[in-house]
C-alpha positions in Angstrom: -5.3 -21.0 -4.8 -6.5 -20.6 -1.3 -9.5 -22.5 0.1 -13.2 -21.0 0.1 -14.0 -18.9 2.8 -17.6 -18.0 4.7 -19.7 -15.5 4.6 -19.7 -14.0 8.2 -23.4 -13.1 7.5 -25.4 -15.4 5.6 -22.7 -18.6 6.0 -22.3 -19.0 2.3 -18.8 -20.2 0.8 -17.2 -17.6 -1.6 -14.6 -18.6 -3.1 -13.2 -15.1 -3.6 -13.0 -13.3 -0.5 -11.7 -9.2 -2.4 -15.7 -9.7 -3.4 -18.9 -9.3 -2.1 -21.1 -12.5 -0.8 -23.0 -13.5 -3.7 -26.1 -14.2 -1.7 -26.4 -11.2 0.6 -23.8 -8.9 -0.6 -21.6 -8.3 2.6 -17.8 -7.0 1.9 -15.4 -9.8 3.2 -12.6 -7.4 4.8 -9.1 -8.8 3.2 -7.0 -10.0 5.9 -4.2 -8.2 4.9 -5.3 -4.7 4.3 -4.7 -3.1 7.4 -1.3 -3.9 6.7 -1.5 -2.8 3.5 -2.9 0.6 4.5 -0.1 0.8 6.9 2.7 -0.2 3.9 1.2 2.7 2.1 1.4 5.7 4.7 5.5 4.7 5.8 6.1 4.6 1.8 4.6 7.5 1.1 6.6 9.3 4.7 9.8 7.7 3.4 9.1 8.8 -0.6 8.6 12.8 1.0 11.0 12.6 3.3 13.5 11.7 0.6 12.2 14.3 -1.5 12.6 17.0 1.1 16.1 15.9 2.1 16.9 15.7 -1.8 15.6 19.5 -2.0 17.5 20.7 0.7 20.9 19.3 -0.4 20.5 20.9 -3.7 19.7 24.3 -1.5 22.8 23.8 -0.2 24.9 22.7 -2.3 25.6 19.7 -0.6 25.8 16.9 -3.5 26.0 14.3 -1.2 23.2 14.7 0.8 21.0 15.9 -2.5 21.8 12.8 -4.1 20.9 10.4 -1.0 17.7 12.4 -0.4 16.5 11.8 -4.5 17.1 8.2 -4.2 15.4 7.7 -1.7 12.8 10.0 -2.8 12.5 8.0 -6.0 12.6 4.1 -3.5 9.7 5.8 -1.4 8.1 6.4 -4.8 8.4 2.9 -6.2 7.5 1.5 -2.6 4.2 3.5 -2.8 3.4 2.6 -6.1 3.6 -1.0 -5.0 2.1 -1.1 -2.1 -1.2 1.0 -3.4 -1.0 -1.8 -5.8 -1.3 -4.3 -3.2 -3.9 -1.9 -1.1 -6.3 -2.1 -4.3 -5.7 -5.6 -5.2 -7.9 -6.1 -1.8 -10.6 -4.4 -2.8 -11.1 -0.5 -2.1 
């Protein structure tokens, strides 16, 4: 459990800081959610770069490289499922 935190604006504790101040209403930015913004544009890169990489192996007939490219195609995927997870835990 993490300790109550103050409103910027009106000085009131809130004990949850992904919602509004219950006296004035000001959104209490998430600490982490720039770095959860960030988490979610270098998964999504890494899920379409996989993808592309998996499409042009299978173009060429190259198994190797089609197979490397879908799996990381399908990590990217999982990553960005995760970390939107995390994004909207904060509070869109």
């Amino acid at each position: 459990m993490t300790a109550p935190t103050r409103c910027p604006k009106c000085a009131t504790e809130v004990s949850d800081p992904t919602q509004p101040c219950p006296k004035c209403g000001f959104v209490i930015e998430h600490p982490q959610r720039k770095r959860y913004q960030r988490r979610v544009v270098a998964s999504a890169a890494t899920m379409l770069t996989g993808y592309a990489l998996g499409m042009l192996g299978t173009a060429l007939q190259i198994d190797a490289i089609a197979i490397t490219g879908l799996l990381l195609g399908f990590v990217g995927a999982v990553w960005l499922m995760w970390s939107m997870y995390l994004l909207f835990r904060t509070g869109v």
